[in-house]
C-alpha positions in Angstrom: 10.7 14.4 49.2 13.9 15.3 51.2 15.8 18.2 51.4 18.5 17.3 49.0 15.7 17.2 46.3 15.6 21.0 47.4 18.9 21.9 47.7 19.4 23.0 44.0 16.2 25.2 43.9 17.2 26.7 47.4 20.2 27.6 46.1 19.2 29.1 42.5 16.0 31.2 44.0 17.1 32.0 47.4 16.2 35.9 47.8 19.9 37.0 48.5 20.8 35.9 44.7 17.2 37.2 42.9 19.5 39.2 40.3 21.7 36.3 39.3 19.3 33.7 38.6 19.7 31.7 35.7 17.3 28.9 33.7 18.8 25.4 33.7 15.9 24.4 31.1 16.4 24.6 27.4 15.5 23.1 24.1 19.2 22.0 24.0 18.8 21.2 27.9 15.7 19.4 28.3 16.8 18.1 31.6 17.4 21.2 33.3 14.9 22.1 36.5 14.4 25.5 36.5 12.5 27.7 33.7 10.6 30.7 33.2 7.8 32.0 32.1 5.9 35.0 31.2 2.3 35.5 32.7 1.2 35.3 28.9 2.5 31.9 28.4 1.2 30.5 31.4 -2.2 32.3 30.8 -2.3 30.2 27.3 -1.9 27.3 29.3 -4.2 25.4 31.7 -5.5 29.2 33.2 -2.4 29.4 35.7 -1.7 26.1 36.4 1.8 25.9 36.9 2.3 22.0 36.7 6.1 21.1 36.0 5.0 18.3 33.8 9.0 18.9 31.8 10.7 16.9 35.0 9.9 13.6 34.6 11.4 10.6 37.2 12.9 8.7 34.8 13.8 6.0 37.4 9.9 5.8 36.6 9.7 5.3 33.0 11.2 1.8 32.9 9.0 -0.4 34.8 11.5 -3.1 34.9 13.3 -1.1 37.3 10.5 -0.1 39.8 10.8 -1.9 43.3 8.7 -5.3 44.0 5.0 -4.6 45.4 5.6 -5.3 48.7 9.1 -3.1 48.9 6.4 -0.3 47.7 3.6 -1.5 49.5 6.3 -1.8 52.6 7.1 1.7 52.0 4.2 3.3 51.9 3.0 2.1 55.1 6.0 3.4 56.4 5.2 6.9 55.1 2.1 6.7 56.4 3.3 5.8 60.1 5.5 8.8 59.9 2.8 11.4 58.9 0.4 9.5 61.5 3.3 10.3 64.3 3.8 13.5 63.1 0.5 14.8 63.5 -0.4 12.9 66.7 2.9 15.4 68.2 0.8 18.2 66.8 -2.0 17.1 68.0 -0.6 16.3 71.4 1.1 19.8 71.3 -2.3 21.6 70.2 -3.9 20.0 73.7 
């Protein structure tokens, strides 16, 4: 996840702008991000789970599309290198 994968929500629920925010879901736009819901519609869900399971990756959905194993496998490792370095500076910083 990067920050441009933010950048919309940041924008639409930033505390400065509470009283104009504005749903981008609907049954017309099933591809918009952001919805609401009452406390008594997620209750009548899964207890208070508050899984987004509307967005879907749609780069995802065709499997012809998806990257070779080994340009995912290749990735991966490089995500995992990353976190590894990033918690070795914590580390190092927590002495």
């Amino acid at each position: 996840m990067k920050f441009e994968d933010l950048r919309d929500f940041i924008t639409c629920f930033n505390p400065e702008n509470r009283r104009q925010r504005r749903e981008t879901w609907s049954e017309d736009n099933t591809d918009g991000r952001f919805r609401r819901f009452t406390c008594a519609q997620i209750k009548e869900r899964d207890k208070t789970s508050l899984d987004i399971f509307w967005i879907k990756d749609k780069s995802l959905a065709d499997l012809d599309s998806l990257p070779d194993p080994d340009v995912l496998a290749g990735e991966i490792i490089d995500n995992l290198e990353t976190a590894m370095e990033s918690f070795r500076e914590i580390m190092a910083e927590l002495g």
